[in-house]
C-alpha positions as CSV (number, residue, x, y, z in Angstrom):
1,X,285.1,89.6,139.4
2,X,284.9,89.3,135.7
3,X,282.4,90.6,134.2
4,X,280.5,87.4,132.4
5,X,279.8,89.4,128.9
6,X,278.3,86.1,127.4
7,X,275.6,86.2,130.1
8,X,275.0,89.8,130.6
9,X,273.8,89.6,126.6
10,X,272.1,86.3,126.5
11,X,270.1,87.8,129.7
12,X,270.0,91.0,127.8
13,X,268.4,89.9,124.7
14,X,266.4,87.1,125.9
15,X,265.0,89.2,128.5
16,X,263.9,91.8,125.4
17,X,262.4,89.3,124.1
18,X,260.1,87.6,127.0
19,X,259.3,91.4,127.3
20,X,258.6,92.2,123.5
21,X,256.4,89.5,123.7
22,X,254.8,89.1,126.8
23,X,254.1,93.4,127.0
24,X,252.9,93.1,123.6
25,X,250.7,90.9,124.8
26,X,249.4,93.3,127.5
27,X,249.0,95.8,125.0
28,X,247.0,93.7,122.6
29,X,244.7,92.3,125.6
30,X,244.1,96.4,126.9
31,X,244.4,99.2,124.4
32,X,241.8,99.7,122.4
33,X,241.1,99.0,118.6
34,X,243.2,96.0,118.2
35,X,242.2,92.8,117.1
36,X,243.0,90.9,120.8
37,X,241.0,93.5,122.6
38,X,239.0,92.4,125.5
39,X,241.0,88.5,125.3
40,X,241.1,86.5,128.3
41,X,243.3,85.1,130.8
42,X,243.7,81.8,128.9
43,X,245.2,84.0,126.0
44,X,246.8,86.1,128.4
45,X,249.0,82.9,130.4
46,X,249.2,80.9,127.2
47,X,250.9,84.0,125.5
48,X,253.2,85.0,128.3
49,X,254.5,81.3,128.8
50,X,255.2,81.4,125.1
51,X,257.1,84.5,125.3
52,X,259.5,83.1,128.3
53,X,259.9,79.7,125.7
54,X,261.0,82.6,123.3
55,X,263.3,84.1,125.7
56,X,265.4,81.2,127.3
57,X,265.8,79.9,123.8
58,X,267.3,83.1,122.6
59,X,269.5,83.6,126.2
60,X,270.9,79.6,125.6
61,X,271.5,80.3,122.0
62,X,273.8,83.5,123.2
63,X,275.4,82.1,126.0
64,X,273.7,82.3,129.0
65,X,271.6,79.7,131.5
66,X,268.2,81.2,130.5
67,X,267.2,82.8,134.0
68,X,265.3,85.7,132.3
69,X,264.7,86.9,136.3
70,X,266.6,88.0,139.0
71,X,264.4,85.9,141.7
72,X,266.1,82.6,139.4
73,X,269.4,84.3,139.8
74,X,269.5,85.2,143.5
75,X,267.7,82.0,144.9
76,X,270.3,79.7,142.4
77,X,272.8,81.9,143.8
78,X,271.8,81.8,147.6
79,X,272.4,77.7,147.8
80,X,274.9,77.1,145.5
81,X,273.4,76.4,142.0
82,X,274.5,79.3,140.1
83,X,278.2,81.3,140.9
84,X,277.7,84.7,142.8
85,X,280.6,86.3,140.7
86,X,277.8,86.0,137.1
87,X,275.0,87.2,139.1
88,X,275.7,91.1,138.8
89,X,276.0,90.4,134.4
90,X,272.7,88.2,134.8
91,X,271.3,91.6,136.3
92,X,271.8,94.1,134.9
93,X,271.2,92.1,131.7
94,X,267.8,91.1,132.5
95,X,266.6,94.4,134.2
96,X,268.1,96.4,130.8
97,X,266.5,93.7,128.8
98,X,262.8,94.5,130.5
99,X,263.0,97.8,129.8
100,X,263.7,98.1,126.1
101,X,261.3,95.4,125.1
102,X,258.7,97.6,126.7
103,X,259.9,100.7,125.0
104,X,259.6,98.7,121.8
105,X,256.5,97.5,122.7
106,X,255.5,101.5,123.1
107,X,256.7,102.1,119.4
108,X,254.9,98.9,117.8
109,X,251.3,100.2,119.9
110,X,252.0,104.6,119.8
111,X,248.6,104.7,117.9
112,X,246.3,102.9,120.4
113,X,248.0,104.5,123.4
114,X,246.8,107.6,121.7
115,X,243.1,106.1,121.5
116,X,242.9,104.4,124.7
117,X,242.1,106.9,127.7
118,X,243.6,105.7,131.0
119,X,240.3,105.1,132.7
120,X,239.3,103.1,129.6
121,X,242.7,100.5,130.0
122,X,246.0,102.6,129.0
123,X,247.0,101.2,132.3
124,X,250.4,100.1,134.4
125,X,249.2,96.8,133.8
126,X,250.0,96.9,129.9
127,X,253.5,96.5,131.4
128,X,254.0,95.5,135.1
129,X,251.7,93.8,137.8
130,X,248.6,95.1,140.0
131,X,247.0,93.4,142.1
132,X,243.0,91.9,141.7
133,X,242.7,92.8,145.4
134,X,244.7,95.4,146.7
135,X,245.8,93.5,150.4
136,X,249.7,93.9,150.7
137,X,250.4,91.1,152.9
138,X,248.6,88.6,150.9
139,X,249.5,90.2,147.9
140,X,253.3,90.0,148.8
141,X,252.0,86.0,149.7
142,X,250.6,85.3,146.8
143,X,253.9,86.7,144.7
144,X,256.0,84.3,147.3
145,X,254.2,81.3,146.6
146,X,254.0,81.3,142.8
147,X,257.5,82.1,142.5
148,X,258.3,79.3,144.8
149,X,256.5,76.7,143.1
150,X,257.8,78.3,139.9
151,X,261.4,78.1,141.0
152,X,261.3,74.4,142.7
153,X,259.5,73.2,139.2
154,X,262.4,74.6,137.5
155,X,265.5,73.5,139.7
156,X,264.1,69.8,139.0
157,X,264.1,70.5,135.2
158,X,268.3,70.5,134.8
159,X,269.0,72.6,132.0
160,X,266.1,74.2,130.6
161,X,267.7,76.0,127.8
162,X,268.1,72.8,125.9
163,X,265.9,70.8,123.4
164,X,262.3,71.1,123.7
165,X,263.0,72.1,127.3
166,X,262.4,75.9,127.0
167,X,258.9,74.8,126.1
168,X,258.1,73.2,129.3
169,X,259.0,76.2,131.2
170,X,256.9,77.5,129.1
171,X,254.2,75.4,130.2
172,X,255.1,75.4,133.4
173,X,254.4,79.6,132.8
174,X,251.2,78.8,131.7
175,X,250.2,76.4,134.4
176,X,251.3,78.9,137.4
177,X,249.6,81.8,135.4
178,X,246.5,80.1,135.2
179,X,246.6,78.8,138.5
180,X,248.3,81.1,140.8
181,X,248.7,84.3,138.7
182,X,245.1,85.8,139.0
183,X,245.3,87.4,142.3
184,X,247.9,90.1,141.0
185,X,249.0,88.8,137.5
186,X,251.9,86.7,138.7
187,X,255.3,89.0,138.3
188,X,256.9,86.0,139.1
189,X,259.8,88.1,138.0
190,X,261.3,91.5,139.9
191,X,262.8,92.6,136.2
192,X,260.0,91.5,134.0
193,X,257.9,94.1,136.4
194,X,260.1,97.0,137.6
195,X,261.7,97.6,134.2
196,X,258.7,98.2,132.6
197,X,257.1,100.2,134.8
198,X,260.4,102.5,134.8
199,X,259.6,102.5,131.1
200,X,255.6,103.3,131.3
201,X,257.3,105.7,134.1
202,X,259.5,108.0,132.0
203,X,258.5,107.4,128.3
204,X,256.2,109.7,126.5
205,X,253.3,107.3,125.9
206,X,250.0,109.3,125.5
207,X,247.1,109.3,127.9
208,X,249.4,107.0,130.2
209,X,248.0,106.4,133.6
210,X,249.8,106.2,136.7
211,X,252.7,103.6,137.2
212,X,251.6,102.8,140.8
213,X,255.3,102.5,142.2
214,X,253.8,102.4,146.1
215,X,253.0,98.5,144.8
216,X,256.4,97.6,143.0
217,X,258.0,96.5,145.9
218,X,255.6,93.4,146.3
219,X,256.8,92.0,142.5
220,X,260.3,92.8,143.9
221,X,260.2,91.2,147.2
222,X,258.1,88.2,146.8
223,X,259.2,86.9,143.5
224,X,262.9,87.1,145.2
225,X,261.9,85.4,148.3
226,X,259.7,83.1,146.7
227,X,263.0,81.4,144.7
228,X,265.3,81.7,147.8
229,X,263.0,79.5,149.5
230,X,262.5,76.8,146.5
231,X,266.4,77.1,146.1
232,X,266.2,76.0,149.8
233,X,264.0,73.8,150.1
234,X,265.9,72.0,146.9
235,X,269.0,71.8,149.1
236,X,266.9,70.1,152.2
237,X,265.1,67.6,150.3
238,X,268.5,66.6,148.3
């Protein structure tokens, strides 16, 4: 295999960015004393499908196809719509990606970590996903079906790094968040979640909170199930 450079740093940085922004985000909607404090979920969707319009225009720009997520990468891969030989680059390139946008994110907000308490919203979910309801199964379900209508959307968009394309993935971001996403934030995105939470795991952010890791495996597994079966389901109905 060669190792697809041009992919590994469009994933890289565009995954930075979708986490600079959407994280930032986060911390603007939880800690305290900034000016988004308290927002709601129409600012929190609208804001985090801007920051993946961001992202894939930033990954096309440098060369890759914009995934941004491994559950884009694995379900293209599983039926044929993206070579298996790019997908370790696209990996590692989106999963490094999440985490440094969150540890810039930790720089740009260091003084309202330090004044926000856990139990008053220096949280996880700055970062990562929890769940409204903790119910595993349906939690798992919910991750599943998002992604899935998030991944079959987006194989019938072509190439969605071009022209204004980026911002109707955006939209379609927006649309699933609002939606779908408020049963446990919509991951959507296994890399977007678990690098993160690595970062809230090990970084020295004050008053941090715990990063729940007994839930990361439901915006690991759905998510990646959830775009096998759109990949799928694209092959069956084509």
């Amino acid at each position: 295999m060669v190792f697809d450079v041009s992919g590994f740093i469009g994933e890289f940085f565009g995954t930075m960015i979708l986490m600079v922004l959407g994280a930032g985000t986060g911390a603007s909607f939880n800690l305290k004393k900034t000016y988004a404090t308290g927002s709601n979920w129409t600012f929190v969707s609208i804001a985090w499908g801007l920051a993946v319009t961001m992202g894939v225009y930033v990954a096309g720009a440098l060369g890759s196809d914009g995934h941004l997520n491994p559950a884009v990468t694995i379900g293209f891969a599983a039926f044929g719509f993206f070579p298996w030989d790019q997908v370790v680059p696209y990996l590692l390139g989106q999963f490094l990606g999440a985490f440094v946008g969150a540890a810039l994110v930790v720089v740009q907000f260091y003084p309202h970590f330090k004044a926000t308490s856990a139990k008053n919203g220096n949280s996880v979910g700055i970062f990562a996903t929890r769940p409204a309801i903790a119910s595993p199964v349906f939690n798992f379900l919910s991750e599943t079906i998002a992604t899935w209508a998030f991944v079959f959307i987006l194989l019938n968009l072509g190439d969605f790094t071009q022209g204004l394309k980026p911002f109707i993935v955006g939209t379609l971001i927006t649309v699933v968040g609002m939606g779908l996403g408020t049963t446990t934030g919509f991951a959507l995105n296994p890399a977007r979640d678990w690098g993160p939470r690595l970062a809230y795991t090990i970084l020295p952010i004050p008053n941090r909170g715990s990063a729940e890791w007994s839930y990361a495996w439901v915006p690991m597994c759905g998510p990646i199930v959830g775009g096998v079966l759109a990949a799928g389901l694209q092959v069956l109905i084509k």
